[in-house]
PDB file of N, CA, C and O in Angstrom:
ATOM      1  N   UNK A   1      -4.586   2.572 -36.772  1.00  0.00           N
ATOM      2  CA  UNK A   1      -4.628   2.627 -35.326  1.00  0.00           C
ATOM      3  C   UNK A   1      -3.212   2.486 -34.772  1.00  0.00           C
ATOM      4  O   UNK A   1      -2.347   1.925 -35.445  1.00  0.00           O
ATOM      5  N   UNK A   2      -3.003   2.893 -33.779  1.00  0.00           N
ATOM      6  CA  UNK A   2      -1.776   3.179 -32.973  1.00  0.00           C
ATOM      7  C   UNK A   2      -1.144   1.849 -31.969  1.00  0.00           C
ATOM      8  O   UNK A   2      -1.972   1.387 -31.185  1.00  0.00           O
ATOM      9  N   UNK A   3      -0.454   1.536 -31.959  1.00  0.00           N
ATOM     10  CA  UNK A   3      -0.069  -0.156 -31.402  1.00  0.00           C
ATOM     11  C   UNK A   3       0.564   0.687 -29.898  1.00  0.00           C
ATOM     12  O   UNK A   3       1.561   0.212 -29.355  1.00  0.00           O
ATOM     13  N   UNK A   4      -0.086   1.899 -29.339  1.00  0.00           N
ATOM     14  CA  UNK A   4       0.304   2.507 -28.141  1.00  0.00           C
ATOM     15  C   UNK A   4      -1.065   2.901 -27.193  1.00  0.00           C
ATOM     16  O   UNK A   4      -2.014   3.578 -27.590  1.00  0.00           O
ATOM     17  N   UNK A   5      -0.933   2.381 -26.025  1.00  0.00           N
ATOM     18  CA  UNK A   5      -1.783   3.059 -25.282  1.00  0.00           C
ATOM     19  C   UNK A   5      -1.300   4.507 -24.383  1.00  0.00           C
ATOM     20  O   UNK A   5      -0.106   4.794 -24.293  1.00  0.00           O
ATOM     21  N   UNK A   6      -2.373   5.352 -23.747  1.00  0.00           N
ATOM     22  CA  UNK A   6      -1.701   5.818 -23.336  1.00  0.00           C
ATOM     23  C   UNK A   6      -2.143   5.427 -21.769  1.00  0.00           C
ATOM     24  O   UNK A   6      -3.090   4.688 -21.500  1.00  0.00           O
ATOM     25  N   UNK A   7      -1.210   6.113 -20.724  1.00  0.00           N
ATOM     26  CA  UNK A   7      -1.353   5.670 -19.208  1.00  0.00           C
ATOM     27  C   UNK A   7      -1.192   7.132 -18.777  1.00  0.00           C
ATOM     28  O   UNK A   7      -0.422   8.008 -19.173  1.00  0.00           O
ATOM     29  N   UNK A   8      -2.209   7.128 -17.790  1.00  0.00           N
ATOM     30  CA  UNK A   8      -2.574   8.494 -16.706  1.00  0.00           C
ATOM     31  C   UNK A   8      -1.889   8.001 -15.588  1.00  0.00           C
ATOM     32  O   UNK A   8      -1.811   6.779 -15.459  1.00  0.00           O
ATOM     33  N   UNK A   9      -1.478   8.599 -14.919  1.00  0.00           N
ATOM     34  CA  UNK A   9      -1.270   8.548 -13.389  1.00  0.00           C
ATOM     35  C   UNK A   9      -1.814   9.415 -12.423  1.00  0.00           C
ATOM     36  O   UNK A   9      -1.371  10.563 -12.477  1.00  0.00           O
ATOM     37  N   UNK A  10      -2.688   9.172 -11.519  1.00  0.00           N
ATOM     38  CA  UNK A  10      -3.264  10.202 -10.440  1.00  0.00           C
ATOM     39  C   UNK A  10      -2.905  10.215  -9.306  1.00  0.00           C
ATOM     40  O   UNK A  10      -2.649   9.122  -8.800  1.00  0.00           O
ATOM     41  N   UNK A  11      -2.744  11.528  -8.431  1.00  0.00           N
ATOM     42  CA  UNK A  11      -2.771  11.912  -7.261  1.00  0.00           C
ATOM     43  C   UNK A  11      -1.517  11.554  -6.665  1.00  0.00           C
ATOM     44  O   UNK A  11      -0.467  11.703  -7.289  1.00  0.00           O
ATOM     45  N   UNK A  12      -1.556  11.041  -5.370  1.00  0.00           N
ATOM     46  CA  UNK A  12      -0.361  10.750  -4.885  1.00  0.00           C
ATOM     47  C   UNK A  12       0.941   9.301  -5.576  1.00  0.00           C
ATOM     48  O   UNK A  12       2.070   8.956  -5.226  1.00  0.00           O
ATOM     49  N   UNK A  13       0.090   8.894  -6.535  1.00  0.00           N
ATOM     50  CA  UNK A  13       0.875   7.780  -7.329  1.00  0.00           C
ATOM     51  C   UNK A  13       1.602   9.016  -8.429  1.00  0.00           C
ATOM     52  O   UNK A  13       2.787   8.830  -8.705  1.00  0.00           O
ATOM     53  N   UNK A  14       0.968  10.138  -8.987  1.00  0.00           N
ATOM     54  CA  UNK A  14       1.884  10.382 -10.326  1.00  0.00           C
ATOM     55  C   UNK A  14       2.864  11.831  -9.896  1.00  0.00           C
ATOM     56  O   UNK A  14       3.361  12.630 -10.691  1.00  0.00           O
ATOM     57  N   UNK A  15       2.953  11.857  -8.124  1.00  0.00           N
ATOM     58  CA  UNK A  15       3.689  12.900  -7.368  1.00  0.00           C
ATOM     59  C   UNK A  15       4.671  11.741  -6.905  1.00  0.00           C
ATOM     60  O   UNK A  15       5.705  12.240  -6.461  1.00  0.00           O
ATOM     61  N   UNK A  16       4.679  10.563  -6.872  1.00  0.00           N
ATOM     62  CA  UNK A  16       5.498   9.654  -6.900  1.00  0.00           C
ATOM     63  C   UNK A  16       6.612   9.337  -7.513  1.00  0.00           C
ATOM     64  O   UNK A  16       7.745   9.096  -7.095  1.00  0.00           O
ATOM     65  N   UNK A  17       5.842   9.389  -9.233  1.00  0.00           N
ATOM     66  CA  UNK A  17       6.528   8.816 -10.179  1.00  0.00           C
ATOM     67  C   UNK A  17       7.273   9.727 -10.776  1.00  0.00           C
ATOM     68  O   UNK A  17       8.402   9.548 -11.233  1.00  0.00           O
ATOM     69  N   UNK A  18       6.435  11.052 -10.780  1.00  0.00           N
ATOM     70  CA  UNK A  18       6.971  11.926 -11.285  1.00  0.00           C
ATOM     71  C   UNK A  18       6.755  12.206 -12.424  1.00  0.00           C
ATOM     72  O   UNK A  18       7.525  12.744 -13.219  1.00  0.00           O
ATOM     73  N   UNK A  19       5.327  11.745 -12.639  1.00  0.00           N
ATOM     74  CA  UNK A  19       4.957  11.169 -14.541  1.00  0.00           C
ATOM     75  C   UNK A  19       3.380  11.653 -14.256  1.00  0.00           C
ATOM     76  O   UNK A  19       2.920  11.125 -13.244  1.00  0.00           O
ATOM     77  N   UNK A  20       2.445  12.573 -14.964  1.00  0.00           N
ATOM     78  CA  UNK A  20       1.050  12.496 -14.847  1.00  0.00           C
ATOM     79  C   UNK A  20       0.493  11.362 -16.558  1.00  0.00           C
ATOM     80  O   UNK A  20      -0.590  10.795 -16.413  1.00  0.00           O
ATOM     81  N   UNK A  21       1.057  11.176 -17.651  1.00  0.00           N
ATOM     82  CA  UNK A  21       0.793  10.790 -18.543  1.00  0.00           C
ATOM     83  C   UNK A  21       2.123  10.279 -19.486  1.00  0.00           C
ATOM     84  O   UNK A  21       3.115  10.991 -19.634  1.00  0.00           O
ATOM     85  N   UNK A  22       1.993   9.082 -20.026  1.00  0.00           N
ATOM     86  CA  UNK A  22       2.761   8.430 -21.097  1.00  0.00           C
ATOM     87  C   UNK A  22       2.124   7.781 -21.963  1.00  0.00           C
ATOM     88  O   UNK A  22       1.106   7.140 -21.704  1.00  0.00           O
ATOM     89  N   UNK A  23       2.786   7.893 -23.395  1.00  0.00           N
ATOM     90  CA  UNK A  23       2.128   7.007 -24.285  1.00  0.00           C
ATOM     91  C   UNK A  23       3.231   5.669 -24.421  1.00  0.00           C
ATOM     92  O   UNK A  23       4.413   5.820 -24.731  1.00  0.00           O
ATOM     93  N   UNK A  24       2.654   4.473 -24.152  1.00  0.00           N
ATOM     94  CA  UNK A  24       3.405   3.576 -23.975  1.00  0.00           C
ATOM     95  C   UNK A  24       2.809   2.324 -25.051  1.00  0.00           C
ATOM     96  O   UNK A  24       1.742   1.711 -25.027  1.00  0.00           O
ATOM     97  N   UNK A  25       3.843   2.250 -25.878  1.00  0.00           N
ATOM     98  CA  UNK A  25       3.749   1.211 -26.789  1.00  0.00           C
ATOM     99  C   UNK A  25       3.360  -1.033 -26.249  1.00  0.00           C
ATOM    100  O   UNK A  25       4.118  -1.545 -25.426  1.00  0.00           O
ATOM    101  N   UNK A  26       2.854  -1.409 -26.524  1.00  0.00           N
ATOM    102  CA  UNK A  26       2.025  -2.618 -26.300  1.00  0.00           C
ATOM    103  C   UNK A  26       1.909  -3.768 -27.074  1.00  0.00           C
ATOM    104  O   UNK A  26       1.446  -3.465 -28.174  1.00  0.00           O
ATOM    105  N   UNK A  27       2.137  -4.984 -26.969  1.00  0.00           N
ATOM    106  CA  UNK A  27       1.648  -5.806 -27.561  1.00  0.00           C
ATOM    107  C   UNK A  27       0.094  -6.351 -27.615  1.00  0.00           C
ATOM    108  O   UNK A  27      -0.621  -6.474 -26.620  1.00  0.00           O
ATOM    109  N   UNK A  28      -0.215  -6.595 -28.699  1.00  0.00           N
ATOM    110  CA  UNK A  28      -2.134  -6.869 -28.690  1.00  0.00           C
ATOM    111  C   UNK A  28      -2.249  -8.303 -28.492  1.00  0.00           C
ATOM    112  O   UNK A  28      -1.336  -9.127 -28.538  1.00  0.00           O
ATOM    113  N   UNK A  29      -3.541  -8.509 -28.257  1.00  0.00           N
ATOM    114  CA  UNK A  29      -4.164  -7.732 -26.967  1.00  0.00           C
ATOM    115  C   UNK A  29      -2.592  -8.159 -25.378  1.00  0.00           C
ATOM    116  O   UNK A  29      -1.580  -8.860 -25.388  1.00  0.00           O
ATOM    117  N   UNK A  30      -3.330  -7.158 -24.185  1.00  0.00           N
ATOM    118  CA  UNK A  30      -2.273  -7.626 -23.410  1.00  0.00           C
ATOM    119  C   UNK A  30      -3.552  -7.272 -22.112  1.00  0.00           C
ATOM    120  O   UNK A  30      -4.732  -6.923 -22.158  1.00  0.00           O
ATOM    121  N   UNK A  31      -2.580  -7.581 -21.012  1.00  0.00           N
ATOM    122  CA  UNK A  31      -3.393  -7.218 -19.779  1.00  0.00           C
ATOM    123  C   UNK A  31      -3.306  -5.606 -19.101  1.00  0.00           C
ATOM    124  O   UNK A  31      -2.569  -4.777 -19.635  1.00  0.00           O
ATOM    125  N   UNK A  32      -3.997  -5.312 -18.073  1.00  0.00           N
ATOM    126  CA  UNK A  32      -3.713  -4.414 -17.193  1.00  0.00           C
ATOM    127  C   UNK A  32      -2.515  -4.564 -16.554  1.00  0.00           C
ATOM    128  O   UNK A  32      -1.599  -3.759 -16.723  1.00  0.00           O
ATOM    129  N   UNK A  33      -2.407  -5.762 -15.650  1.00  0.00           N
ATOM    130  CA  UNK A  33      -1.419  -6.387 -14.939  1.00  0.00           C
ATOM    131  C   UNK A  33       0.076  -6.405 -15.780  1.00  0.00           C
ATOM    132  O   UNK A  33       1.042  -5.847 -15.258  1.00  0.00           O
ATOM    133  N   UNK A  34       0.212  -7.094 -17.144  1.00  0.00           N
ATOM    134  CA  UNK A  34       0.803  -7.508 -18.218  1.00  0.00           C
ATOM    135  C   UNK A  34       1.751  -6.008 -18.782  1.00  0.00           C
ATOM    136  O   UNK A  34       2.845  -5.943 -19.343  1.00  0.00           O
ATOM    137  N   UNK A  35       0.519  -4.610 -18.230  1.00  0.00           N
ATOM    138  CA  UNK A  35       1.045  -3.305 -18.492  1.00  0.00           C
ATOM    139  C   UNK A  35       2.009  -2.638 -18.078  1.00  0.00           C
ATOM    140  O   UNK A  35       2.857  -1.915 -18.601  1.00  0.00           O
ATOM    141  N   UNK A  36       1.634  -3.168 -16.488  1.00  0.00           N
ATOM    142  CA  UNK A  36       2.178  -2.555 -15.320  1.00  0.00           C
ATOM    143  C   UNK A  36       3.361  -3.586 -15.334  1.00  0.00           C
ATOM    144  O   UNK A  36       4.418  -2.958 -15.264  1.00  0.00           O
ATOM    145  N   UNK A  37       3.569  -4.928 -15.398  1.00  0.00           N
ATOM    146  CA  UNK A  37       5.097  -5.319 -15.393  1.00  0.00           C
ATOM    147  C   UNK A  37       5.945  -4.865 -16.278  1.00  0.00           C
ATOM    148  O   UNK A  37       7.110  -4.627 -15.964  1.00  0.00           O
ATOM    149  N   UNK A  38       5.476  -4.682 -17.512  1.00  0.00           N
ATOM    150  CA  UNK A  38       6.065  -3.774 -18.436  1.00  0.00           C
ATOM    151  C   UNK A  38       7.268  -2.736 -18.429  1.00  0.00           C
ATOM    152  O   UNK A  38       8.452  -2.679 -18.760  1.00  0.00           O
ATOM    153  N   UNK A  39       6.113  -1.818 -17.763  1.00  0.00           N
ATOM    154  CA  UNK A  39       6.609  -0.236 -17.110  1.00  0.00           C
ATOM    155  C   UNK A  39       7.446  -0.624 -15.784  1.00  0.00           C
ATOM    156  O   UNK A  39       8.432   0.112 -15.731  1.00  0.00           O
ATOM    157  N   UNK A  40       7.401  -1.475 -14.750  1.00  0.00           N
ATOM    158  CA  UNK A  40       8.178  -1.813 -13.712  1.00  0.00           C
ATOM    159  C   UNK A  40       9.977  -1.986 -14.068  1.00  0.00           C
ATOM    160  O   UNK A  40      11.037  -1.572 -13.600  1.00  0.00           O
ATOM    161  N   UNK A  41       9.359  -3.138 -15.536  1.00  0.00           N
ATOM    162  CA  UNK A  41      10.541  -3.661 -15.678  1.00  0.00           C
ATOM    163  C   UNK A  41      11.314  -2.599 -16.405  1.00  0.00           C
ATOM    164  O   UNK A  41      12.494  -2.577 -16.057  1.00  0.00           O
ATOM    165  N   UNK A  42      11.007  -1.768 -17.258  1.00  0.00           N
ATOM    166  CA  UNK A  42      11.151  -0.588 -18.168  1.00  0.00           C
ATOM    167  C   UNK A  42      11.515   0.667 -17.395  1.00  0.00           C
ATOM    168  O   UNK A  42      12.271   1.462 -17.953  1.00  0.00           O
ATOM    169  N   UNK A  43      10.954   1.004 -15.872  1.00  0.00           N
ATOM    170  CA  UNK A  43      11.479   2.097 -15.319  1.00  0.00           C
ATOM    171  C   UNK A  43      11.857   1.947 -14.004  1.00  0.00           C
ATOM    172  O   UNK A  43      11.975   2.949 -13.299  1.00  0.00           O
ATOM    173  N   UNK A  44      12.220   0.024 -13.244  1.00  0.00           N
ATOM    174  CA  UNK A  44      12.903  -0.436 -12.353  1.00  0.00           C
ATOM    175  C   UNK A  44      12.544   0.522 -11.221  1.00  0.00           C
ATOM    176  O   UNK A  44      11.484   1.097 -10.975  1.00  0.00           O
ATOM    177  N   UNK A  45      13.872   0.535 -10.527  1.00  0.00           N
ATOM    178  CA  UNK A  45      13.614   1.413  -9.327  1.00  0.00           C
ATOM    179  C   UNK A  45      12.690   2.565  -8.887  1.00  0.00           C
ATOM    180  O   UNK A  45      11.974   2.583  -7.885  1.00  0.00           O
ATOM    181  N   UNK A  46      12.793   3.228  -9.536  1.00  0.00           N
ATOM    182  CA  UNK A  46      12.288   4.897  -9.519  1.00  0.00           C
ATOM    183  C   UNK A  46      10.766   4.341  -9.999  1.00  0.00           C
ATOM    184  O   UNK A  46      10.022   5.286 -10.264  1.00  0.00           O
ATOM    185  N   UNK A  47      10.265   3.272 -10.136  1.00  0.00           N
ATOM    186  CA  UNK A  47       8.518   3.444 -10.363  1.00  0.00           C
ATOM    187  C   UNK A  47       8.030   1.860  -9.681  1.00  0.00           C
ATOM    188  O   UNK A  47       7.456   0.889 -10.174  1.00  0.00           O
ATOM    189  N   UNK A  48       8.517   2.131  -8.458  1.00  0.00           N
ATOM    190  CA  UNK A  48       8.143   0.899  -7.609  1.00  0.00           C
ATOM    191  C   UNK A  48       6.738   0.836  -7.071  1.00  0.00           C
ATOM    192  O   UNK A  48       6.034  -0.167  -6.949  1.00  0.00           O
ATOM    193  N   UNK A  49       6.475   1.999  -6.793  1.00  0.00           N
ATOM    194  CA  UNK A  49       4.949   2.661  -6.132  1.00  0.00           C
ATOM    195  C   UNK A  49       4.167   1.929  -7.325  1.00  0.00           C
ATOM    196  O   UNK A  49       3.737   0.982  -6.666  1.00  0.00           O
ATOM    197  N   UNK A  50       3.767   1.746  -8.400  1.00  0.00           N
ATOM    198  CA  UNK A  50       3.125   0.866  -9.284  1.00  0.00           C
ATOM    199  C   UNK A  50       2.937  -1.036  -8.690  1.00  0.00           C
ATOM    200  O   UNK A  50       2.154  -1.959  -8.916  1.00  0.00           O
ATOM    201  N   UNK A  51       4.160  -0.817  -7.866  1.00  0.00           N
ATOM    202  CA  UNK A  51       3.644  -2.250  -6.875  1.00  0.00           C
ATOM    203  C   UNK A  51       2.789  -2.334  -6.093  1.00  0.00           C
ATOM    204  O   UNK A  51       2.187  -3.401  -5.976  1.00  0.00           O
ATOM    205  N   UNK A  52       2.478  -1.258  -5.335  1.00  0.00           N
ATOM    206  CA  UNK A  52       1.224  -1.166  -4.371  1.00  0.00           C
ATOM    207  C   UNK A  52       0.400  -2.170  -5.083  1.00  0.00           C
ATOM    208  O   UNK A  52       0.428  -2.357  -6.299  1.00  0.00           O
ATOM    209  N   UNK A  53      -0.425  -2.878  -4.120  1.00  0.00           N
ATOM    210  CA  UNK A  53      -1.535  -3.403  -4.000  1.00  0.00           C
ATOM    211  C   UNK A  53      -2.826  -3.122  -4.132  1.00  0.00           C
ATOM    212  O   UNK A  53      -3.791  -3.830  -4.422  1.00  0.00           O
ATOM    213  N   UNK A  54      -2.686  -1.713  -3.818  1.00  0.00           N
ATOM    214  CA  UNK A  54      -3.793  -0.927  -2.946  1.00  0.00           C
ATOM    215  C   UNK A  54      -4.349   0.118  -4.397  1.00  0.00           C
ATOM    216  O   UNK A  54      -5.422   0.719  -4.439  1.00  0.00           O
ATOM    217  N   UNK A  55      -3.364   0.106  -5.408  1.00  0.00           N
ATOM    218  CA  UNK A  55      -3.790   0.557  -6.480  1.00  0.00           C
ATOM    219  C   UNK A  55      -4.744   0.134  -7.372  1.00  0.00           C
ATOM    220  O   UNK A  55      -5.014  -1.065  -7.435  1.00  0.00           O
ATOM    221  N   UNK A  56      -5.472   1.199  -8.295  1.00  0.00           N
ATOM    222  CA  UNK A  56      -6.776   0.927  -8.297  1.00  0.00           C
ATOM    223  C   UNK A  56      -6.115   0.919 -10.110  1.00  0.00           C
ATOM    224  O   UNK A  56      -4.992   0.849 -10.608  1.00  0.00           O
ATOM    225  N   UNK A  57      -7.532   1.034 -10.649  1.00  0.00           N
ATOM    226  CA  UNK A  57      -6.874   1.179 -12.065  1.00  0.00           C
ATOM    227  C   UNK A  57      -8.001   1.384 -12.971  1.00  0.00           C
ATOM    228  O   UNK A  57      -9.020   0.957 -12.429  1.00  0.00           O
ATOM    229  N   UNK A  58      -8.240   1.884 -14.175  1.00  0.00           N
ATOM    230  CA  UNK A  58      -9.437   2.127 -14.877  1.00  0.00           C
ATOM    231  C   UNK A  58      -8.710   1.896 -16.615  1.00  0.00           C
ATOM    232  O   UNK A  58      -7.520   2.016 -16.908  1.00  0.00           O
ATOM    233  N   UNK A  59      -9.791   1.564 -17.499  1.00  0.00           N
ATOM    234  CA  UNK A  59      -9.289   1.268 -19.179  1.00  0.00           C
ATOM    235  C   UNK A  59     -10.434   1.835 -19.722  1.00  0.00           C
ATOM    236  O   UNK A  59     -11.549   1.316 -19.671  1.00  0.00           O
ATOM    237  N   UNK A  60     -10.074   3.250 -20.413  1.00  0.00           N
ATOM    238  CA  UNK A  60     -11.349   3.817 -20.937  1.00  0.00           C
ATOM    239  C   UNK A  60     -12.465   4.162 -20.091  1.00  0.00           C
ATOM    240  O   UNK A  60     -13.625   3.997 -20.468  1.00  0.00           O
ATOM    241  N   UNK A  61     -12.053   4.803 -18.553  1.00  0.00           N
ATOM    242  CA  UNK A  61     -12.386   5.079 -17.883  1.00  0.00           C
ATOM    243  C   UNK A  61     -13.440   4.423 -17.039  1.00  0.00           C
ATOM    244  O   UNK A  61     -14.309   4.990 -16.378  1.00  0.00           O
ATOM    245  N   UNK A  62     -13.191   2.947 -17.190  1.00  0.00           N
ATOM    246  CA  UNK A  62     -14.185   2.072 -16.435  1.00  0.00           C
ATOM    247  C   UNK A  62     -13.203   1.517 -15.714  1.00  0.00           C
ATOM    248  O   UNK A  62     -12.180   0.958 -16.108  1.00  0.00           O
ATOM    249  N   UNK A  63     -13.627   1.730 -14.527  1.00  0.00           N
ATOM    250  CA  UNK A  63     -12.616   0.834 -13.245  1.00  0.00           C
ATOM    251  C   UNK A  63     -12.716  -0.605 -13.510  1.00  0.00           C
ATOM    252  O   UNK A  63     -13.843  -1.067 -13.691  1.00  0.00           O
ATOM    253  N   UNK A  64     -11.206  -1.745 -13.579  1.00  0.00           N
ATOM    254  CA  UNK A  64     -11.267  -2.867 -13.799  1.00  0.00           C
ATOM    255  C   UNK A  64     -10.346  -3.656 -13.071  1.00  0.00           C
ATOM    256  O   UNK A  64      -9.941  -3.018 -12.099  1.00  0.00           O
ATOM    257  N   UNK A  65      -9.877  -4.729 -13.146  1.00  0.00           N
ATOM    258  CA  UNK A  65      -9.249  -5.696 -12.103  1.00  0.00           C
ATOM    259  C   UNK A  65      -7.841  -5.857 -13.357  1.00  0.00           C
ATOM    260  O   UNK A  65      -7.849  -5.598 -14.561  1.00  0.00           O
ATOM    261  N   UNK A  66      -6.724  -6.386 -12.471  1.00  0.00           N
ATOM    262  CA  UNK A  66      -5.828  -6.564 -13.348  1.00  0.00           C
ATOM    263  C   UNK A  66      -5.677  -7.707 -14.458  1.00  0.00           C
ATOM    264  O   UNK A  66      -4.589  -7.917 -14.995  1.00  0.00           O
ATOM    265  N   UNK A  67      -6.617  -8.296 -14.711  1.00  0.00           N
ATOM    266  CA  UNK A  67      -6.957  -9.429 -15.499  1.00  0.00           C
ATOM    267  C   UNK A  67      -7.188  -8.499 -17.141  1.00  0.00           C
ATOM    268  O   UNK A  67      -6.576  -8.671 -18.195  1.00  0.00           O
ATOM    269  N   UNK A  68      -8.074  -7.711 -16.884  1.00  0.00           N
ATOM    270  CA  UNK A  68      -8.853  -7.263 -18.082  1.00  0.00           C
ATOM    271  C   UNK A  68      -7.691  -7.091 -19.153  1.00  0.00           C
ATOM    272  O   UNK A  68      -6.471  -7.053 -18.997  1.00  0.00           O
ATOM    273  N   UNK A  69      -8.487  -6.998 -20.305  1.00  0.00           N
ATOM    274  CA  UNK A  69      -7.956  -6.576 -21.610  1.00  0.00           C
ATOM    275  C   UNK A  69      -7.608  -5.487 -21.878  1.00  0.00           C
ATOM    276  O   UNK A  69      -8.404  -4.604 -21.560  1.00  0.00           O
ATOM    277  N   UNK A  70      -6.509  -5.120 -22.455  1.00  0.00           N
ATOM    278  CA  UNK A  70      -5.864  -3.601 -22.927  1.00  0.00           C
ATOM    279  C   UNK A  70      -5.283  -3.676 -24.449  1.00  0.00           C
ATOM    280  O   UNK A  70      -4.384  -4.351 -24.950  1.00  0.00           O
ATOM    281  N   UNK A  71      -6.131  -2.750 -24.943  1.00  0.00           N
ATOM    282  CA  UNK A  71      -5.898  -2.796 -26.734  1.00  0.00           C
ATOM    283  C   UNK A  71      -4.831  -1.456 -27.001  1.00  0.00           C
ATOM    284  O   UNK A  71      -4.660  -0.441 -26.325  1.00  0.00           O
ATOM    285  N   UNK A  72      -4.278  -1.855 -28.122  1.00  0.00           N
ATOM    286  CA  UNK A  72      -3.627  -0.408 -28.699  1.00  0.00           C
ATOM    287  C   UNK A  72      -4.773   0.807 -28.469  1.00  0.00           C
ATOM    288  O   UNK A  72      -5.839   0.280 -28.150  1.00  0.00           O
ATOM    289  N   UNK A  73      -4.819   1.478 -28.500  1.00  0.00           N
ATOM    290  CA  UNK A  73      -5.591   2.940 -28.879  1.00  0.00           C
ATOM    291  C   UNK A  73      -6.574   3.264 -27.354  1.00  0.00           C
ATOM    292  O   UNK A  73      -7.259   4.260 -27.122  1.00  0.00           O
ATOM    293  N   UNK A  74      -6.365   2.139 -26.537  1.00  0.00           N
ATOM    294  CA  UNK A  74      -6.728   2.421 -24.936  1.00  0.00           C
ATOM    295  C   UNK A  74      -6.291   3.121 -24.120  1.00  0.00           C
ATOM    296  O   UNK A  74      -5.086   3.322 -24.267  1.00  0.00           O
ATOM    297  N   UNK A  75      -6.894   3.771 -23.011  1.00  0.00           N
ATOM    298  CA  UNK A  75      -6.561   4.432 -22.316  1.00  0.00           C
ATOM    299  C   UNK A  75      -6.665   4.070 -20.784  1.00  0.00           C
ATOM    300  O   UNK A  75      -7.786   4.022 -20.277  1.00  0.00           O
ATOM    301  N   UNK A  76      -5.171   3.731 -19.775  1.00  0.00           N
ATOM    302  CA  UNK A  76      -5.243   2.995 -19.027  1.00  0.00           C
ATOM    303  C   UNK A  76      -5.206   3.896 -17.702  1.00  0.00           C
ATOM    304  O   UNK A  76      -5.064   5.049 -18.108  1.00  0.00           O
ATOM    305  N   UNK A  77      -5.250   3.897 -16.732  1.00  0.00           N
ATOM    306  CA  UNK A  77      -5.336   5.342 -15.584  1.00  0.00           C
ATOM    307  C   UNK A  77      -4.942   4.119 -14.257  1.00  0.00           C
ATOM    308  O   UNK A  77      -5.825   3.318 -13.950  1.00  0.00           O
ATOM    309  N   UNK A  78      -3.937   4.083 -13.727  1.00  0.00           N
ATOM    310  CA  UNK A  78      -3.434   3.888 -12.251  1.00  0.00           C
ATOM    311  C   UNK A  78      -3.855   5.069 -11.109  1.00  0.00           C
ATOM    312  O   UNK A  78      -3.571   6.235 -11.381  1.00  0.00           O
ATOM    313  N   UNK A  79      -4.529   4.760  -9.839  1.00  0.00           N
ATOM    314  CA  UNK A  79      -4.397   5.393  -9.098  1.00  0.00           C
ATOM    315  C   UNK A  79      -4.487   5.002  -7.842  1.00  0.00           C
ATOM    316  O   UNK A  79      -4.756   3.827  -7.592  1.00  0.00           O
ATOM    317  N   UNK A  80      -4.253   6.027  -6.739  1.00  0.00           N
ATOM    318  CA  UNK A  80      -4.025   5.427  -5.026  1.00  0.00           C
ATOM    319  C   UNK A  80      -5.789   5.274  -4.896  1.00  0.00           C
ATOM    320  O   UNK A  80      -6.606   5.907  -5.564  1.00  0.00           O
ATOM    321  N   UNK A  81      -6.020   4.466  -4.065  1.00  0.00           N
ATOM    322  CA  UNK A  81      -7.476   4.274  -3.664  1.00  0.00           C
ATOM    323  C   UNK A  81      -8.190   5.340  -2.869  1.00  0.00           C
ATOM    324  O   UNK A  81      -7.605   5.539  -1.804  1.00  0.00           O
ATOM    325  N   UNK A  82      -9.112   5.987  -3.013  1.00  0.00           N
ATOM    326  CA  UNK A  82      -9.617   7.260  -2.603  1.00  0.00           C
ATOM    327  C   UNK A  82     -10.291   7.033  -1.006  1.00  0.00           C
ATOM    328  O   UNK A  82     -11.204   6.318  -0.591  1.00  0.00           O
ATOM    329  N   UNK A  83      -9.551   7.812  -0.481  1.00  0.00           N
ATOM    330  CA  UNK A  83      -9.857   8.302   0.896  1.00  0.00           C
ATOM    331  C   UNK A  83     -11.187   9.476   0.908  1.00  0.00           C
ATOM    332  O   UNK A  83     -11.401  10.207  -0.059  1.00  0.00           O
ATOM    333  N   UNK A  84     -12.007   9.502   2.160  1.00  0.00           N
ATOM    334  CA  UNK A  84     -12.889  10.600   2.326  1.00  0.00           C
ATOM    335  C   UNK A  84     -13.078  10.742   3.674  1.00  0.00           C
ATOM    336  O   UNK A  84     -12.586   9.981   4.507  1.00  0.00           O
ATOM    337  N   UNK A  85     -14.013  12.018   4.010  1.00  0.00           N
ATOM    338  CA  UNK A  85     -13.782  12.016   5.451  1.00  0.00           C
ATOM    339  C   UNK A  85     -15.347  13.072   5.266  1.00  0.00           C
ATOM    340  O   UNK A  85     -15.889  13.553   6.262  1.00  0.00           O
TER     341      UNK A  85
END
């Protein structure tokens, strides 16, 4: 097994970043939250939009809170919170 997850980015967050997908290497187990400081601290300025609040987030395509667990071989997805009309 692969000691990397990978991370999606959607919609107006990965027209942001400038990134739709990375495979990003991890320590086991780690958090959602734990992911995202990671990548903050790893791509500083230019991927600040990952601070939003308002961002949502899914692991293996189940929407979860930034607490949850993230294993090597997971698949983690950030996105802006969905608007409708």
């Amino acid at each position: 097994m692969s000691d990397s997850v990978t991370v999606l980015f959607f919609a107006s967050l990965a027209d942001q970043l400038n990134c739709r997908s990375l495979s990003f290497k991890v320590a086991s187990p780690t958090t959602v939250q734990a992911l995202r400081d990671q990548l903050l601290r790893e791509r500083e300025e230019s991927w600040q939009a990952l601070k939003s609040g308002q961002l949502r987030c899914a692991v293996n395509q189940q929407i979860v809170k930034l607490d949850h667990t993230v294993r090597p071989g997971d698949e983690v997805a950030f996105f802006p919170p969905v608007t409708g009309g």
